[in-house]
C-alpha positions as CSV (number, residue, x, y, z in Angstrom):
1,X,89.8,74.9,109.2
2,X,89.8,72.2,111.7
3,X,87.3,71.0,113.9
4,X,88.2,70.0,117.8
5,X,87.6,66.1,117.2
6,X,90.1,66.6,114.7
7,X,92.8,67.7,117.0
8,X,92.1,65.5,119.5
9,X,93.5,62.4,120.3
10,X,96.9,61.2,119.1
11,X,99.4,60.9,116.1
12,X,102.8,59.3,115.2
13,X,105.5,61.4,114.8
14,X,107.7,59.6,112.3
15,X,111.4,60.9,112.4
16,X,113.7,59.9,108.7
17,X,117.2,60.6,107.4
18,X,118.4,60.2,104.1
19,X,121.1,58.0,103.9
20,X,122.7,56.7,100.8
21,X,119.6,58.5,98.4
22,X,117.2,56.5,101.0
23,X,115.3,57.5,103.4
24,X,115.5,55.5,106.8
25,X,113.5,55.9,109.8
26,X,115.0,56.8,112.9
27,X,112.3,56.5,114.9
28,X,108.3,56.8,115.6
29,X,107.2,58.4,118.9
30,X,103.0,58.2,119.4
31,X,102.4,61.8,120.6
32,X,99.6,63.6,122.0
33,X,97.3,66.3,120.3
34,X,95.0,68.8,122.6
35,X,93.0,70.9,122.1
36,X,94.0,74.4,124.4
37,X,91.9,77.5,124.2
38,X,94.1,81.1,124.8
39,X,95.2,82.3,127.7
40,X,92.4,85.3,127.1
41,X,89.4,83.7,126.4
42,X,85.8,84.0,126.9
43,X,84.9,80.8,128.1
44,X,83.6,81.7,131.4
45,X,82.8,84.4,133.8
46,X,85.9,84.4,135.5
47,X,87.8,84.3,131.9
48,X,85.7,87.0,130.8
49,X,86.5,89.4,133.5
50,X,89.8,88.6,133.3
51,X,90.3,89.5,130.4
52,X,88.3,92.4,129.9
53,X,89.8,93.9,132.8
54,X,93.1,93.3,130.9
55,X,91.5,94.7,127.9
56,X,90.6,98.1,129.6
57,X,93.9,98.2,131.1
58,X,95.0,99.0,127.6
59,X,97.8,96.1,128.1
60,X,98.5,94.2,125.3
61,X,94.5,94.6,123.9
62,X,95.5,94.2,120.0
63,X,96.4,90.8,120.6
64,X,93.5,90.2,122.0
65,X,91.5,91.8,119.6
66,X,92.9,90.0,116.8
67,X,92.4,86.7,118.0
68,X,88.6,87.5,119.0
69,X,88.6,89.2,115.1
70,X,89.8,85.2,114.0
71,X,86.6,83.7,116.0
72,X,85.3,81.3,113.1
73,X,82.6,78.9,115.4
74,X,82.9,77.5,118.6
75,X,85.1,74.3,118.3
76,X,86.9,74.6,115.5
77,X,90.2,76.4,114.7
78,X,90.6,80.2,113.9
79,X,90.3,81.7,110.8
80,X,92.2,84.9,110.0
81,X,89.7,87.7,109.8
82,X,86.8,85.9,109.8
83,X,85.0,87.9,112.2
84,X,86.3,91.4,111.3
85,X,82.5,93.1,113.6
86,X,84.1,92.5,117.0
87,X,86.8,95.3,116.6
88,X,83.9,97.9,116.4
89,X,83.0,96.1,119.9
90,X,86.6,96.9,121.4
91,X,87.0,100.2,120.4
92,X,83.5,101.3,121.8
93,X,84.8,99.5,124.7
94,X,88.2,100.8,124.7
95,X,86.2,104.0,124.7
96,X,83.8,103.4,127.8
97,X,86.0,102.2,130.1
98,X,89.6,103.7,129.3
99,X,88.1,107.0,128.8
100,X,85.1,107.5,130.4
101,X,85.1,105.2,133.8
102,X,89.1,104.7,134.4
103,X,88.8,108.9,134.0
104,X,85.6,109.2,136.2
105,X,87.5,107.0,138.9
106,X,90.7,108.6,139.1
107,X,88.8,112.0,139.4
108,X,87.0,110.8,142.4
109,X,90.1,109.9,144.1
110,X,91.4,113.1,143.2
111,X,88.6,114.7,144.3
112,X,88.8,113.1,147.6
113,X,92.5,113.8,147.9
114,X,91.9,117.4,147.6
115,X,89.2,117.4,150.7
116,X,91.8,115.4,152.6
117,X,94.7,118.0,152.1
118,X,92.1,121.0,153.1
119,X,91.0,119.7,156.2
120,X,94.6,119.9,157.4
């Protein structure tokens, strides 16, 4: 487990080949390390929505889950299953809004599709 200082900053990328049972360097290239949260994160508001708008879409939503399930502490690297709690959270929101609100909305339009059609 790694910490964000630690995987910040830079590092030299050293490049050898064994020649002739030695080993000769090519070459060293000073590259740079940062530190990138996913895609799906819930960093901010704007984030958050995002993603738990994707989330009740039901696209892609394990991948999501696992990587909120590998939440060690804020700045540091995941750690596989160290936060197994927040799939109880997904489900029962899996459950509110794919279920019960996406449902509710689409039977309103419904609804009001109906009335349309009968006034004609």
């Amino acid at each position: 487990m790694k910490e964000k200082a630690e995987c910040i900053g830079s590092y030299l990328e050293v490049v050898e080949m064994k020649i002739n049972n030695a080993n000769v360097v090519i070459s060293k290239t000073e590259k740079t390390r940062e530190w990138m949260p996913y895609d799906n994160n819930y960093n901010n508001i704007f984030n958050s929505t995002d993603t738990f708008f994707e989330v009740s879409t039901l696209e892609m939503w394990p991948d999501i889950m696992f990587r909120a399930i590998d939440y060690y502490a804020e700045d540091h690297t995941p750690v596989r299953g160290s936060s197994p709690e927040y799939a109880l959270i997904f489900v029962i929101y899996i459950f509110l809004t794919t279920f019960f609100i996406m449902n509710l909305f689409i039977s309103v339009i419904v609804d009001k599709f109906t009335i349309e059609i009968k006034k004609r």
